[in-house]
N, C-alpha and C positions, 0 to 999 in steps of 0.2 A: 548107130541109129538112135535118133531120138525117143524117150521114154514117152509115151505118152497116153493120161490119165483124164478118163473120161469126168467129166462132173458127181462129184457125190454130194450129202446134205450138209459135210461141213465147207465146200466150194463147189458156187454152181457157173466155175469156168473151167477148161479144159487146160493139166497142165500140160506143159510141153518142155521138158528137162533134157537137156542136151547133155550127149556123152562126152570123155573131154576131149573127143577128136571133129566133133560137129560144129560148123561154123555156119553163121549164119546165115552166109550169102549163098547158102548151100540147100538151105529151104525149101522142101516139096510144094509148091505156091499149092497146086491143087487142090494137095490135102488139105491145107491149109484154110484155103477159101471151102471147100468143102465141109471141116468142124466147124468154122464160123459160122454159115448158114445156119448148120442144126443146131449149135448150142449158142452164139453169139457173143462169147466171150473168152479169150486166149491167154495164156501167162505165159509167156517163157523164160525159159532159168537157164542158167547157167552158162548162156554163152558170150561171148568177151565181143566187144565193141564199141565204135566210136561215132563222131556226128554223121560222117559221112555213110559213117555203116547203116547207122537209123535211118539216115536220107534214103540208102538203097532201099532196104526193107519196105518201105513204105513207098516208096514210088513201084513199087511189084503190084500192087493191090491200088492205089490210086492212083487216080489220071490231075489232080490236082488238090491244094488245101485250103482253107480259109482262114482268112487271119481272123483270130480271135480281138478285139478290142479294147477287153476291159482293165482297166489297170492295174500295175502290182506283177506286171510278169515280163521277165529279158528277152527280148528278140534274139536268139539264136544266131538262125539262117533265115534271111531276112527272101532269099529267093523263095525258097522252099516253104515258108512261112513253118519253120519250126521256132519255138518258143517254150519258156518255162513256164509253170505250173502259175499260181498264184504265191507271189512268197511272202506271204503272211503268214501269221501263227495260228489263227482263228479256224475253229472246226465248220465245214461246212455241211448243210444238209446234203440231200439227194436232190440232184436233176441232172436232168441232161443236157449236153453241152450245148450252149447257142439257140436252149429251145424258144426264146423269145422271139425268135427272126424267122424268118421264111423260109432262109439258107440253111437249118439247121444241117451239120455234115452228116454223112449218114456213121462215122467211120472213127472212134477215139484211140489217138495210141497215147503210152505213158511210157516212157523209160526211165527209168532212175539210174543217174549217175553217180549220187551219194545219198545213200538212207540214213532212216531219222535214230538215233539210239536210241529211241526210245517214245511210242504215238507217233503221229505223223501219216495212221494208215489210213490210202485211196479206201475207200465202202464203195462199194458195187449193190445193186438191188434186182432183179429180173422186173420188169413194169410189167408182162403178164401176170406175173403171180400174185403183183399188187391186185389185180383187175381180179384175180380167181379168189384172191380173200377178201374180197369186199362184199359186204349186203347185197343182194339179188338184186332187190328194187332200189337199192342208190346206182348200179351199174346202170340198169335201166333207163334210171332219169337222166344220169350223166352221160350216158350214150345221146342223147339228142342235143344236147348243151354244145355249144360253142363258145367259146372263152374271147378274148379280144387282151390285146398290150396297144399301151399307147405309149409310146418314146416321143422325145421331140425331134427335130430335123431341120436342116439346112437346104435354102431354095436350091443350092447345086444338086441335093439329092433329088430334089420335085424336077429339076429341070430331066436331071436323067431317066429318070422311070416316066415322062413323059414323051421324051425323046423333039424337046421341043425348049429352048432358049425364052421362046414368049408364053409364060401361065399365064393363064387367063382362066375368068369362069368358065366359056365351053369346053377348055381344055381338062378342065380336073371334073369336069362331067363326063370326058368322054374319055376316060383311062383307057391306055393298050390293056387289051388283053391278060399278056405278060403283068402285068403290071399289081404285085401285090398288098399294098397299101392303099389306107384314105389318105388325103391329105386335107389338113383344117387347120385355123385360126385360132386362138383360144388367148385371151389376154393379150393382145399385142407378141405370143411367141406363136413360129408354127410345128405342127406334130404331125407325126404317122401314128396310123393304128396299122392292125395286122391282126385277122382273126382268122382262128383255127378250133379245131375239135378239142372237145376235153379228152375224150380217150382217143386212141389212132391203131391204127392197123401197123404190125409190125413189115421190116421189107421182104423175110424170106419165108415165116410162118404164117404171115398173113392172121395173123393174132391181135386179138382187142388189149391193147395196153395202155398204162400209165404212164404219159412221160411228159408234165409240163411245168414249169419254174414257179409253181403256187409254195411247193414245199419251202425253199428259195428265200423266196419273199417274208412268208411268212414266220419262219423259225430264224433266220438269220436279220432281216433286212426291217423285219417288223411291218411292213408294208400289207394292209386290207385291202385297196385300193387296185392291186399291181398282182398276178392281171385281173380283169372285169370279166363278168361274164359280157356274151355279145352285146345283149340290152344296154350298157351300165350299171347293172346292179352286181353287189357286192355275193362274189363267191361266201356261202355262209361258216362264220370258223366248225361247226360241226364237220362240214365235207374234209376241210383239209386235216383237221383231228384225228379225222375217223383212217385217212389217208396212212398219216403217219405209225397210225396206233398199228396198223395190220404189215406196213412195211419196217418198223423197227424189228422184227423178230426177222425176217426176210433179207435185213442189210450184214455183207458179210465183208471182214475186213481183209484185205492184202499186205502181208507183214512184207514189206520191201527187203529185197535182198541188193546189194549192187551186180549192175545189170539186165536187171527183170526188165521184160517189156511185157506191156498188156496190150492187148485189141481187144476193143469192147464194140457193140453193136448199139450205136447211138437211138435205133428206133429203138431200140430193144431194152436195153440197161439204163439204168440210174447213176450216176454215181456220186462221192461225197469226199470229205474227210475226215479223219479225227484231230484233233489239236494236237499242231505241232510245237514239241519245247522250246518255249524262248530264244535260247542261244543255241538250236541248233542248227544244223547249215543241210540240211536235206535238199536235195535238187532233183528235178525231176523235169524231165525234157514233155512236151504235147507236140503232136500234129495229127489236126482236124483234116479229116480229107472225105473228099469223092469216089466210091468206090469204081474201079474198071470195069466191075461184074455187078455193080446196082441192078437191079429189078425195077423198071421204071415206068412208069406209065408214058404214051407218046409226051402228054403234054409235060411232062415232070423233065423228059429227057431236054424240053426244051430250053429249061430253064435258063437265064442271065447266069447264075451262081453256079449252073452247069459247065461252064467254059470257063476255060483257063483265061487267066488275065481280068478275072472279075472285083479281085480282091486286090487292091493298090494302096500303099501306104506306103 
C-alpha cells in the first residue's frame, strides 16, 4: 500500500510514495481525486513507468488535453497532446498554466524522466494563500478589478468563433454567445482581447485566489502593458510587487527525483522554476487536461474547449 503524507509547512502537496510492489496502473482513482479536491496538489514517488504509463494515468482523471502553444517544448504524444516542459535554462516566475486564454485547463501533470543534478526545481505556490496574505483593502479593490490580455489573431480564428466564413461589421457586433473574445483592428494587424477577473474562485473550495500571468510578464518577460486592467490602464508595479513580496515566502520547491509525477490544481496552484544548469539535460513530460470530475457551471460545461477535438495542431 501506498504511503501517504498529508501536506505540512515544509510541502503544501500530498505525498504519495509507492511501496516497491505498487504500480501505478493500480491507483485508487477515488482516493485520489478525493486528496486532490481538498488539497489540490499530488507527488508521487517512486513508482516506475513509461509514456504510455503517463498516458493511462492521466486519461483516469481527464476526458481530454490542451495543446500548449508556446515555444521551446517537444511534442511527445502528439495524439494525447503530451509534450515537454519548456527546455530552456531560464528560471521562471509563478503562474498558472495557460492562464492567458479562456481554456485555461483545469488540471497540470509533470513527470520527470531525467532530473536536473542540480536547480532545475518546478515551485508550486497555493494562490489562496497569496489572497490571505495580502492587505485587507488591496484584496478588496482587486476583487472588483477585471484584467484584460490582448494577443493578436488570425481571420480563420474570427471566422471560427463566429461560426461564419463572412465578418462583417453586424457580425463582430453580434458575437455567439459562446463566444469569448473582442475582435479589433489596430495598425493594419488584427487582435483578440479576452477579459477576466483579477482574483477567481477556486473549482473544489470555492476560494478567492491568485492566479493570473501578471507575475509572468512582469519578472520574466518585463512587459507593463501585458495584461491591462479591463479599462486599458496599466496594472500599477505596487500591486504586482506587493504580489510577489507575500508569495516569495509561500513558493516551495520540488526537488525532482526520476519518476515523480505531480498533479497540481490549475485554479488553485501557481507554479514556476528555478534555473536550470546549462549543460544539463532534465526532461520533464506536461499534460494539461480537463478534468472527468470538474465542477462546472451549466454554462462552463458548455464550453468549445470542453470537447474533445478542440485543440488541433
Amino acid at each position: 500500500m501506498p504511503d501517504i503524507t498529508l501536506p505540512e509547512n515544509d510541502h503544501p502537496y500530498v505525498l504519495y510514495q509507492a511501496s516497491e510492489t505498487d504500480k501505478l496502473s493500480e491507483l485508487d482513482v477515488e482516493n485520489v481525486k478525493t486528496l486532490y479536491k481538498e488539497h489540490g496538489a499530488i507527488l508521487f514517488r517512486g513508482f516506475e513507468w513509461d509514456v504510455p504509463d503517463f498516458k493511462d494515468l492521466t486519461s483516469k482523471f481527464c476526458s481530454h488535453g490542451a495543446h500548449n502553444s508556446s515555444i521551446g517544448r517537444d511534442v511527445v504524444d502528439r495524439e494525447h497532446i503530451i509534450q515537454s516542459v519548456n527546455l530552456g535554462n531560464e528560471a521562471f516566475p509563478l503562474h498558472p498554466e495557460m492562464s492567458a486564454q479562456p481554456w485555461k485547463p483545469d488540471v497540470c501533470w509533470f513527470a520527470c524522466q531525467k532530473p536536473t543534478i542540480s536547480g532545475g526545481e518546478t515551485t508550486i505556490c497555493d494562490g489562496v494563500e497569496i489572497v490571505k496574505a495580502l492587505p485587507d483593502e488591496m484584496v478588496e479593490d482587486l476583487k472588483s478589478k477585471k484584467i484584460k490580455y490582448v494577443l493578436p489573431t488570425e481571420m480563420d480564428e474570427v471566422k471560427y468563433w463566429l461560426n461564419t466564413n463572412n465578418v462583417t461589421r453586424e457580425s463582430l457586433e453580434n458575437m455567439p454567445e459562446d463566444c469569448p473574445f473582442e475582435f479589433f483592428r489596430m495598425e493594419n494587424s488584427l487582435y483578440k482581447s479576452y477579459v477576466t477577473d483579477f482574483f477567481h474562485e477556486t473549482m473544489f473550495q470555492s476560494e478567492l485566489a491568485f492566479g493570473n500571468f501578471i507575475l509572468f510578464a512582469r519578472y520574466l518577460n518585463n512587459r507593463m502593458n501585458y495584461p491591462l486592467y479591463a479599462d486599458n490602464s496599466i496594472i500599477p508595479k505596487e500591486i504586482s510587487a506587493k504580489i510577489k513580496e507575500v508569495s516569495d515566502p509561500l513558493t516551495v520547491p520540488i526537488n525532482w527525483e526520476k519518476h515523480d509525477i505531480v498533479m497540481i490544481d490549475n485554479s488553485r496552484f501557481l507554479h514556476g522554476r528555478n534555473e536550470v544548469m546549462p549543460m544539463d539535460d532534465r526532461y520533464i513530460l506536461t499534460y494539461f487536461g480537463y478534468l472527468n470530475f470538474a465542477e462546472l457551471s451549466p454554462r462552463d460545461q458548455n464550453q468549445r474547449w470542453r470537447k474533445p477535438g478542440f485543440f488541433r495542431f
